[in-house]
C-alpha positions as CSV (number, residue, x, y, z in Angstrom):
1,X,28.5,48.6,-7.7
2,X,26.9,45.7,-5.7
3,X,23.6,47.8,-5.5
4,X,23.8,48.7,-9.6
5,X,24.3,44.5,-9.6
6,X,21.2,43.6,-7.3
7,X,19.1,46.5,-8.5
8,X,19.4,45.1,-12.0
9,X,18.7,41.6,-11.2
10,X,15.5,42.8,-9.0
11,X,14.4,44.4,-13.0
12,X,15.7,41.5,-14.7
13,X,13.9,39.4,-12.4
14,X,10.8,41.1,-13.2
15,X,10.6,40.7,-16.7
16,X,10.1,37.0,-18.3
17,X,9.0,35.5,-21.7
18,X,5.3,35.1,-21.9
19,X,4.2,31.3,-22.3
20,X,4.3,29.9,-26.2
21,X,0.8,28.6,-25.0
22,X,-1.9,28.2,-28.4
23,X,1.0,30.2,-30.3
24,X,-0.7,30.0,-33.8
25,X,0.6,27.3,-35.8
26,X,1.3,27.3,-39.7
27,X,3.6,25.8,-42.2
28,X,4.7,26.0,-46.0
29,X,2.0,26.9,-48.9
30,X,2.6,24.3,-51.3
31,X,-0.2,24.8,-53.8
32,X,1.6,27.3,-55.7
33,X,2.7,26.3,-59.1
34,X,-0.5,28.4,-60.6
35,X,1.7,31.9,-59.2
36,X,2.6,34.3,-61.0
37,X,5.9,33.2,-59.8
38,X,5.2,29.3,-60.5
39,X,4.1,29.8,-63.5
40,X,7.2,31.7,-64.7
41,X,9.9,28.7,-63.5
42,X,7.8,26.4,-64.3
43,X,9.1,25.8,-67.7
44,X,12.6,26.1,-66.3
45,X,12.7,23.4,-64.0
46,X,10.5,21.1,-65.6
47,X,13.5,21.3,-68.4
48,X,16.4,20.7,-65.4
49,X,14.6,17.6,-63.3
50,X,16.9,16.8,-59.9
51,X,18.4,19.7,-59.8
52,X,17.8,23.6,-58.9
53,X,18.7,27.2,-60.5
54,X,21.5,29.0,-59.0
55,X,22.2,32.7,-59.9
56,X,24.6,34.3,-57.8
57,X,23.5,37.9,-56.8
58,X,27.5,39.5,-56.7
59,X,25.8,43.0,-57.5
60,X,24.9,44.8,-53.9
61,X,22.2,46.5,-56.1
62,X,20.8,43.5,-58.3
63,X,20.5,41.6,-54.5
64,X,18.2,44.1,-53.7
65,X,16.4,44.4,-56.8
66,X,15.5,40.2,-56.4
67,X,14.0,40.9,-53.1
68,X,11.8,43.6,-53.6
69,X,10.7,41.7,-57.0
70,X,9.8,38.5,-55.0
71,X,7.9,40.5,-53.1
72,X,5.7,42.7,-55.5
73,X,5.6,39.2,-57.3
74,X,4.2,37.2,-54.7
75,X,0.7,36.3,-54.7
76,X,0.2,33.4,-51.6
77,X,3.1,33.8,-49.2
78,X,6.4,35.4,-48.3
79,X,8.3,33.6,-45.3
80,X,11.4,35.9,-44.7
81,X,14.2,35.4,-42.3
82,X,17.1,37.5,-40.8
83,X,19.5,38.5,-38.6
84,X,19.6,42.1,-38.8
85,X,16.7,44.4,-40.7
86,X,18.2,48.2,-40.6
87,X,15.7,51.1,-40.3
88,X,17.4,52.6,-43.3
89,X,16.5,53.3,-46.9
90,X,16.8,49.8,-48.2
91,X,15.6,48.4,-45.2
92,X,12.0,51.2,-45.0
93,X,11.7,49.8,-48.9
94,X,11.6,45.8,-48.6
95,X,9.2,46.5,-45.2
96,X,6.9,48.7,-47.3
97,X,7.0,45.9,-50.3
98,X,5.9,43.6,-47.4
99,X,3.3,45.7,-46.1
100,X,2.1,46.5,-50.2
101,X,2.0,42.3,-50.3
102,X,-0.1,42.1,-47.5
103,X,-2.3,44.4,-48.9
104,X,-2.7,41.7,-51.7
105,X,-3.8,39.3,-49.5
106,X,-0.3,37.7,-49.3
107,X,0.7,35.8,-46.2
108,X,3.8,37.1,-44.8
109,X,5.5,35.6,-42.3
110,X,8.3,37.7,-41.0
111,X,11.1,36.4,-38.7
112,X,13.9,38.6,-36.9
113,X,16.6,37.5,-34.2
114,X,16.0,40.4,-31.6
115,X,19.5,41.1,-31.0
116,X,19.3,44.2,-33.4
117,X,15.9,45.1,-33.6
118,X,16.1,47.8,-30.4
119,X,14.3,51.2,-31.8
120,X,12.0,48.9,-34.1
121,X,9.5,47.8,-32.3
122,X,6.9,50.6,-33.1
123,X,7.9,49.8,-36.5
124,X,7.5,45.7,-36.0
125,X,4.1,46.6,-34.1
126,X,3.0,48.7,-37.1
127,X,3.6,45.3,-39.6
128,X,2.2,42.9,-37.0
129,X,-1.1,44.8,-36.8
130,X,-1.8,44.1,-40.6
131,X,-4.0,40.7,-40.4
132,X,-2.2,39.2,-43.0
133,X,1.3,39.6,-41.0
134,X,2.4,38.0,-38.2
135,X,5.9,39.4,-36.8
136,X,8.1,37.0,-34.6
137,X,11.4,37.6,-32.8
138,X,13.4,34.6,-32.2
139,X,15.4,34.3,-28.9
140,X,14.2,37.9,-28.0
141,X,14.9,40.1,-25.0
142,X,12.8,40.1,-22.3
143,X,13.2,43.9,-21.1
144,X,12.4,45.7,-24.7
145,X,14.7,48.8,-23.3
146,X,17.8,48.5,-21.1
147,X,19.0,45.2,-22.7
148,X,22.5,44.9,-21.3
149,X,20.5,44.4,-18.4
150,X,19.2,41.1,-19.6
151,X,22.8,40.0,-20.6
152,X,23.4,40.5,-17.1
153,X,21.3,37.7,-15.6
154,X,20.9,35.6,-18.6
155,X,23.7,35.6,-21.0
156,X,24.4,32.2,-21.9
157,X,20.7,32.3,-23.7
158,X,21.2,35.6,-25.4
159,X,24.7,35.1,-26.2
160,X,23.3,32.7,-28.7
161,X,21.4,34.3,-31.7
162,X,19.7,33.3,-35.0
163,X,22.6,34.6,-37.9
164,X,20.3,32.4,-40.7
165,X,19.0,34.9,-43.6
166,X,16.4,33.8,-46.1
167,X,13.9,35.2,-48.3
168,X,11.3,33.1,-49.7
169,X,8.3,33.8,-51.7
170,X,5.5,31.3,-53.2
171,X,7.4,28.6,-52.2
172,X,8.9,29.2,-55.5
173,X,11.9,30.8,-55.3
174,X,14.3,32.1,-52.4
175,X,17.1,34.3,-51.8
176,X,20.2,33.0,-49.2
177,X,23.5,33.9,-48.3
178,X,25.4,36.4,-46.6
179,X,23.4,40.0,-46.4
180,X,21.5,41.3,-44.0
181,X,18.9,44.1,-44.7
182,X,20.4,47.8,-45.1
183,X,21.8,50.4,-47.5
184,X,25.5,49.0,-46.1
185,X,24.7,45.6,-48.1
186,X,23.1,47.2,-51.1
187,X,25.5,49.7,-52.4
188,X,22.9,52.4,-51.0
189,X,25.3,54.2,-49.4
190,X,28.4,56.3,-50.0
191,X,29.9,55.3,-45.9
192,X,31.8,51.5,-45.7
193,X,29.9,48.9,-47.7
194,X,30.0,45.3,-47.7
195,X,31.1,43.0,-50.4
196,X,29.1,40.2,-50.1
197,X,27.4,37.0,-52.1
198,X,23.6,36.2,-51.8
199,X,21.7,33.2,-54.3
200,X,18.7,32.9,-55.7
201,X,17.2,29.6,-56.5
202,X,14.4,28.0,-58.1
203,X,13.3,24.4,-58.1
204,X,13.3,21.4,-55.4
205,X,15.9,23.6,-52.9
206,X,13.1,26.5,-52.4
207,X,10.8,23.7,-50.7
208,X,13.9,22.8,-48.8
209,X,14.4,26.0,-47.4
210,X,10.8,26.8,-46.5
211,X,10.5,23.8,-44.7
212,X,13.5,24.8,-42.3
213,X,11.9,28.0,-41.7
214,X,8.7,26.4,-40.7
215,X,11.3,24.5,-38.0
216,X,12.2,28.5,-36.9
217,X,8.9,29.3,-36.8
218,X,7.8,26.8,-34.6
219,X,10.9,26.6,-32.4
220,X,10.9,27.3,-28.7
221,X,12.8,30.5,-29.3
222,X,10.6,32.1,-31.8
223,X,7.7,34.4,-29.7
224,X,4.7,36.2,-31.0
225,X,5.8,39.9,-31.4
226,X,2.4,41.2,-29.3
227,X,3.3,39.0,-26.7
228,X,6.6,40.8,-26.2
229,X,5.0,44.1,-26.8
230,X,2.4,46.2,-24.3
231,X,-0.5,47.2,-26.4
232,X,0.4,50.7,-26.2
233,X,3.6,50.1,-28.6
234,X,1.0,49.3,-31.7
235,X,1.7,52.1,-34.1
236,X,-1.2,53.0,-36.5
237,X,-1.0,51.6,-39.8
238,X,-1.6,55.3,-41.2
239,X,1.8,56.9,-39.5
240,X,3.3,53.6,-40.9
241,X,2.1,54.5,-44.2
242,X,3.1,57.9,-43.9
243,X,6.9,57.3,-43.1
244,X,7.1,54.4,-45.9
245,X,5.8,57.3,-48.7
246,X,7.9,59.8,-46.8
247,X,11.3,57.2,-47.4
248,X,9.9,56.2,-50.7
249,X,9.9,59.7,-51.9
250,X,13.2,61.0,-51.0
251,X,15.4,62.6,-53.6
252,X,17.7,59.4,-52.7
253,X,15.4,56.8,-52.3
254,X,14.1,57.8,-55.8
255,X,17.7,57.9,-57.5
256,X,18.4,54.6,-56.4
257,X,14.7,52.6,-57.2
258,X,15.5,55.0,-60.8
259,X,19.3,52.7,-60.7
260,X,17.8,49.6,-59.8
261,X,15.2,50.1,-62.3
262,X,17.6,50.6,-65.5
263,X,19.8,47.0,-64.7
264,X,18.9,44.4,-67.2
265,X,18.7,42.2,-63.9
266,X,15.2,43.0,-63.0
267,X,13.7,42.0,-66.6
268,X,15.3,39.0,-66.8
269,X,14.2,38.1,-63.2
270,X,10.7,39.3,-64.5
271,X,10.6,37.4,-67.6
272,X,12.4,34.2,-66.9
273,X,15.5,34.6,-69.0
274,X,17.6,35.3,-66.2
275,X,21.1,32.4,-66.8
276,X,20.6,30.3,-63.9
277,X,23.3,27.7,-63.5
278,X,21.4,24.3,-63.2
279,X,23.3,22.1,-60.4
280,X,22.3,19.6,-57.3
281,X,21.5,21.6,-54.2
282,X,22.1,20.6,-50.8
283,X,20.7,23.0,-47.4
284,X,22.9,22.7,-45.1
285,X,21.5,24.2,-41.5
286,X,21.8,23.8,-38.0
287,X,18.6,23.0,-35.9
288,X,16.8,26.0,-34.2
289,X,17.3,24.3,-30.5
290,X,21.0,25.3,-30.9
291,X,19.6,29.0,-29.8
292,X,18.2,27.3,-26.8
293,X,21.9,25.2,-26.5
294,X,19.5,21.4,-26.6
295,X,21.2,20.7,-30.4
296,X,23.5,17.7,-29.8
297,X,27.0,18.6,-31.9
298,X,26.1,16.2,-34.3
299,X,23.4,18.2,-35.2
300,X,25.3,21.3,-35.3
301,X,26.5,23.8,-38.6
302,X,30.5,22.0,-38.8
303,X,29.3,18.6,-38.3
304,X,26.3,18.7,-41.1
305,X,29.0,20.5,-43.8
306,X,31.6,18.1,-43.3
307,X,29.1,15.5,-43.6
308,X,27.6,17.3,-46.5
309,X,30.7,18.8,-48.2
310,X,32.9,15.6,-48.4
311,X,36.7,15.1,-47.6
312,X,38.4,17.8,-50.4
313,X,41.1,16.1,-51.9
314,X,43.4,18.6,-54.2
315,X,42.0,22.2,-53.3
316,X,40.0,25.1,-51.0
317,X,39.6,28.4,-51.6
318,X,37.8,29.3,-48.8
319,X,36.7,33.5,-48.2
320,X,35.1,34.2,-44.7
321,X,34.9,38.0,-43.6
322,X,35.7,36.5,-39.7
323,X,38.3,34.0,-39.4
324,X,39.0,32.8,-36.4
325,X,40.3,29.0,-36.9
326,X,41.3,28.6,-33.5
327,X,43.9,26.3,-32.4
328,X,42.0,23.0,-33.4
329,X,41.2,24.7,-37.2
330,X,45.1,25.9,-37.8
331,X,45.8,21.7,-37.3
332,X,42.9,20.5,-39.5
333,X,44.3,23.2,-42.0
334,X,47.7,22.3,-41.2
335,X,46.7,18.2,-41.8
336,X,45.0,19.3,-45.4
337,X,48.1,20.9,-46.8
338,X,50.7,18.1,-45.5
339,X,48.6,16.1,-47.7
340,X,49.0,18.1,-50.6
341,X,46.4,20.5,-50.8
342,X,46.1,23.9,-51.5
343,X,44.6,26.2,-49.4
344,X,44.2,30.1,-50.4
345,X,42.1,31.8,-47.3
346,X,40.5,35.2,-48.0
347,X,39.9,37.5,-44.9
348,X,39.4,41.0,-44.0
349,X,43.0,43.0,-43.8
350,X,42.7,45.1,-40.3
351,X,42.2,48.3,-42.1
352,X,38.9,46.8,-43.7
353,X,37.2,44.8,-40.9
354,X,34.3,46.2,-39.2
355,X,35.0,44.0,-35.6
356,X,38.8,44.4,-34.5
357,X,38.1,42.0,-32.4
358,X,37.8,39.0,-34.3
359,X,41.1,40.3,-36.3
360,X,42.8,39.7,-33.3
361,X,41.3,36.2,-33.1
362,X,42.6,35.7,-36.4
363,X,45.8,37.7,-36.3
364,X,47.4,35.5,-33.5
365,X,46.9,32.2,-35.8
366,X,48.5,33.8,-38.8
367,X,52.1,32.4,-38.3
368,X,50.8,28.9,-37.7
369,X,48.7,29.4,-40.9
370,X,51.6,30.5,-42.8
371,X,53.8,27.4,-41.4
372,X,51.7,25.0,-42.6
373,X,51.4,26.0,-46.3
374,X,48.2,27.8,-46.3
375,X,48.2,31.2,-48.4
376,X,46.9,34.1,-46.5
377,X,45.2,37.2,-48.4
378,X,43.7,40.0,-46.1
379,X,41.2,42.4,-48.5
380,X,42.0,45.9,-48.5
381,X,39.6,48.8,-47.9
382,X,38.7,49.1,-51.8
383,X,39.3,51.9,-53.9
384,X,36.5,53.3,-56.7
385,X,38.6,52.0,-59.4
386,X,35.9,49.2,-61.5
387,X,38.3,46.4,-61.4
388,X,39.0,46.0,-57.5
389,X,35.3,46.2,-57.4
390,X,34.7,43.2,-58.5
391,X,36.3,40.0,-57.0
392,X,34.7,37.1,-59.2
393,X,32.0,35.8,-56.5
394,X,31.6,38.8,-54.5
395,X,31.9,42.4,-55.0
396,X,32.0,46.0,-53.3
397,X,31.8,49.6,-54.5
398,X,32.8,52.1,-52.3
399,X,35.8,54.4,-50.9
400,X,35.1,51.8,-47.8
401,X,34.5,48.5,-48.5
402,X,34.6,45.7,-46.3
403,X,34.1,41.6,-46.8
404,X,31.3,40.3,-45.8
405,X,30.6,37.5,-48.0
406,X,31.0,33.7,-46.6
407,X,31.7,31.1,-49.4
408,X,34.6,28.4,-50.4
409,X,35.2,26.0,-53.2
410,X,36.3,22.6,-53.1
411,X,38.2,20.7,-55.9
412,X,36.4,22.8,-58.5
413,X,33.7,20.9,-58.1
414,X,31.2,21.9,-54.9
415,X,31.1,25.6,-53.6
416,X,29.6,26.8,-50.2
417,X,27.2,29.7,-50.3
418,X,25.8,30.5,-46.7
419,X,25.9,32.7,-43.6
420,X,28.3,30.4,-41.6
421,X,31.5,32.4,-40.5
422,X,34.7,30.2,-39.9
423,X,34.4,30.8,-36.5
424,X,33.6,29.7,-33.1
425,X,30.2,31.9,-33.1
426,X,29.3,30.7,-35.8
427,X,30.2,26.9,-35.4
428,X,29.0,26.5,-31.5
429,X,27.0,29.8,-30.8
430,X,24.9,31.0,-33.6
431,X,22.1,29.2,-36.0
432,X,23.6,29.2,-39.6
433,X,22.1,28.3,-43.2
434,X,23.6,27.4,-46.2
435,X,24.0,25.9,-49.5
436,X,26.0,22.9,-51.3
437,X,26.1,23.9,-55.1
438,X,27.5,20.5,-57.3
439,X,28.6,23.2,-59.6
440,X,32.1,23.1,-61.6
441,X,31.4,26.3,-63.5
442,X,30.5,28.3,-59.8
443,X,33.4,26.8,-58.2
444,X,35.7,27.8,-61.2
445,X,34.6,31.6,-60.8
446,X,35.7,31.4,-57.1
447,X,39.0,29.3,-57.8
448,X,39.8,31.9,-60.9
449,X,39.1,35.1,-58.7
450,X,42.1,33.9,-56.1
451,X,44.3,33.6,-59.5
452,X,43.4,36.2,-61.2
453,X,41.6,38.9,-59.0
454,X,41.8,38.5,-55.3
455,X,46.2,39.1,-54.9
456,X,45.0,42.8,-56.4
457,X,42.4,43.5,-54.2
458,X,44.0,42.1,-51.0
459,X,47.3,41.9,-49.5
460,X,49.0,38.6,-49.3
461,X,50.4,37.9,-46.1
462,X,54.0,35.7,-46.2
463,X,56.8,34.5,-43.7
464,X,60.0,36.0,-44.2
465,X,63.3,33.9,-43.4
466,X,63.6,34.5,-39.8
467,X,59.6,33.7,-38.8
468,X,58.3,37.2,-39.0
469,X,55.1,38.0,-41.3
470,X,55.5,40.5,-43.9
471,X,52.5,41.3,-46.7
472,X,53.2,42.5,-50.6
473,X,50.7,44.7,-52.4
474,X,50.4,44.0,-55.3
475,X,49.7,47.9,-57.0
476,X,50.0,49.8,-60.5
477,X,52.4,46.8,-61.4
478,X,54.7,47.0,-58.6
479,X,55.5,44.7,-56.0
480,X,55.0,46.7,-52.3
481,X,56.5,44.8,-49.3
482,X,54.7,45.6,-45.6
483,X,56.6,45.3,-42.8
484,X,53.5,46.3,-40.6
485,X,50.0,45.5,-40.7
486,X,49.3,47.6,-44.2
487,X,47.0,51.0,-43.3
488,X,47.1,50.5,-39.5
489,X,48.7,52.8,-36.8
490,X,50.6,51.7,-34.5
491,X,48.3,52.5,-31.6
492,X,46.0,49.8,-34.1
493,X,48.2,47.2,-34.3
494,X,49.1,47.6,-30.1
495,X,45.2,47.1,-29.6
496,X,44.9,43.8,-31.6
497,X,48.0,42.2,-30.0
498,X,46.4,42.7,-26.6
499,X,43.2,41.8,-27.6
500,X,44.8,38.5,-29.3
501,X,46.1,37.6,-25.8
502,X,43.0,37.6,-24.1
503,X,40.9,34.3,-23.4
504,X,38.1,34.8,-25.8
505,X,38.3,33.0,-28.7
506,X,34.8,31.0,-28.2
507,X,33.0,34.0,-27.7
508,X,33.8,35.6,-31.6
């Protein structure tokens, strides 16, 4: 063991970042309003001054149909940002679409946190060889194979990582929210999908949002992907070309573009009649030296949304795929409703969440929760039927579906849209990015779905007489009670009740 220990430090030690040194510098394309994209919202805007169009992308399919149109749309820039980019269908498609925009002359800019990338460097290489791409990896690892190794000797760095996603293009309209890039967050795929929420806006909140990229891009943590990379890994741009046609042409990959294709979304997109809901924008996101741990907490995610969100006064309804409230959230919860307010929480039920681990973080503040007025629903995996597929802000599709979208309404008035879990990661460890909508009719749908949708598609946990938590299921119009954890094993719930005890909490 001690030489495993010193024989990995000796590697670590070895491998360092290169210097930032006459990095190439650039910033936001602002001359754009004569784009094809520019000129298309034009009109739009121009007819809703001060504030910015909203269209909430609920449809898995639709999301990805937005993407790869911004992108076979864009005729100056695309600046895109993300947490994790999947070497899948979905994932092969939007790269190609950047590649195809390149090819236009189109400057991308293309931004990944390197905690998921292993296996795509050859792949990043390939991009970052066109001249009109430059490829960056923010925080990244120094040894490109063998990474545990480098949480060995530097783990407090690495431990923190870039969850922001954002996809902007002309400086005209961008995509945020909650998905990654992959078939799991596209409805591409018939294994456990994610029910998430993305937007896409137009007007003064797109120049908003490529301005904070231009503070990743320029960051500290953000490195040059060739100066991470021996020359060696460059792949070709022909055997690039050749696996995007391969993926492109697939019986699959061709019956979903055919799907996409035949969704009224992408016309209206196309044509400007898509029913944006006009509303005063706010970006809400944490400064890029939090990666780096430099970002003072009043400059941090929870500070910046309190300050942005205001003090609700009647009414939350808050959804957040990780919960984790800790011991200082269950009092500010438990403070909110001994005021009067009503708090409905949506979370992932055990048998849907994709990281036991941060159910156990959650599971161990339930009673407290409960105690103090706030109503608990845990989502269940989702069956095929159409109605459970569609929970008003955020929907599924699949045998396996799993929450994945963040988002909460305030007095019917102001709804979150953004990345940020409510959890430690997210509020002390990872970068985050958001929106404040001023929007009564989006934070109606949200409000409506936890009366009218969410207690079918999710079990609501409640305290029984003595203390003890019990969930109804709500099914076929029948009232089921669960005296267990609904759809887990016993061996299941053992695991999260040890997990729960363990000192951890900051770390989810």
């Amino acid at each position: 063991m001690i030489v495993a220990v010193l024989c990995a430090g000796i590697l670590t030690g070895c491998a360092s970042l290169p210097s930032l040194e006459g990095r190439s510098v650039s910033t936001v394309i602002t001359d754009t309003a004569h784009t094809r994209i520019g000129r298309t919202m034009a009109p739009l805007v121009a007819a809703h001054p001060g504030t910015s169009g909203i269209y909430p992308l609920r449809n898995a399919r639709d999301a990805f149909a937005a993407r790869s149109l911004l992108a076979q749309s864009a005729e100056r820039t695309l600046d895109v940002q993300y947490y994790i980019w999947r070497k899948d269908m979905t994932g092969s498609l939007l790269l190609d679409a950047l590649h195809d925009a390149a090819d236009r002359g189109v400057r991308v800019r293309f931004l990944l946190d390197d905690n998921n990338t292993a296996g795509l460097d050859p792949v990043l290489a390939a991009l970052d060889a066109h001249p009109n791409i430059e490829v960056r990896l923010f925080n990244p690892f120094a040894l490109r194979s063998m990474r545990w190794l480098g949480y060995l000797t530097d783990f407090s760095r690495l431990n923190r990582r870039m969850h922001n996603k954002s996809f902007t293009a002309d400086n005209q309209a961008t995509i945020i929210g909650g998905r990654n890039i992959g078939d799991a967050y596209f409805g591409a795929t018939n294994d456990v999908l994610f029910a998430d929420l993305d937007v896409l806006a137009i007007g003064p909140i797109v120049d908003a949002v490529s301005r904070d990229f231009d503070r990743y891009w320029a960051s500290g943590a953000s490195y040059p992907l060739r100066r991470l990379l021996p020359p060696a890994a460059d792949a070709p741009a022909p055997s690039w070309q050749a696996g995007a046609s391969y993926t492109r042409n697939t019986p699959h990959a061709l019956a979903y573009i055919r799907t996409v294709h035949e969704s009224p979304f992408e016309r209206e997109l196309g044509n400007g009649t898509l029913p944006f809901e006009w509303a005063r924008t706010q970006i809400v996101s944490d400064s890029p030296d939090k990666a780096l741990g430099k970002a003072p907490r009043a400059d941090q995610f929870p500070d910046k949304l309190k300050q942005a969100i205001g003090e609700p006064k009647s009414e939350v309804e808050l959804v957040s795929p990780y919960f984790v409230p800790t011991s200082s959230g269950v009092a500010t919860f438990a403070a909110m409703a001994q005021r009067g307010m009503r708090i409905s929480v949506l979370t992932n039920a055990l048998e849907a969440t994709d990281v036991r681990v941060v159910h156990a973080g959650y599971a161990k503040r339930r009673k407290e929760l409960l105690a103090a007025g706030v109503r608990l629903f845990e989502m269940k995996r989702l069956g095929p039927e159409p109605e459970e597929r569609r929970l008003g802000g955020f929907s599924g599709g699949s045998s396996g579906s799993s929450l994945h979208a963040k988002t909460f309404a305030v007095d019917r008035s102001r709804v979150f849209i953004g990345s940020f879990n409510f959890d430690p990661r997210s509020a002390r460890l990872n970068t985050e990015l958001g929106f404040i909508i001023e929007s009564p009719a989006l934070a109606n749908q949200i409000a409506d779905a936890f009366a009218r949708r969410v207690p079918f598609a999710a079990y609501e946990a409640l305290l029984d007489q003595d203390g003890s938590i019990y969930w109804i299921e709500r099914r076929d119009g029948e009232i089921l009670r669960h005296d267990t954890e609904p759809g887990a094993g016993f061996w299941q719930r053992a695991g999260i009740f040890l997990l729960s005890l363990l000192p951890f909490d900051w770390l989810l």
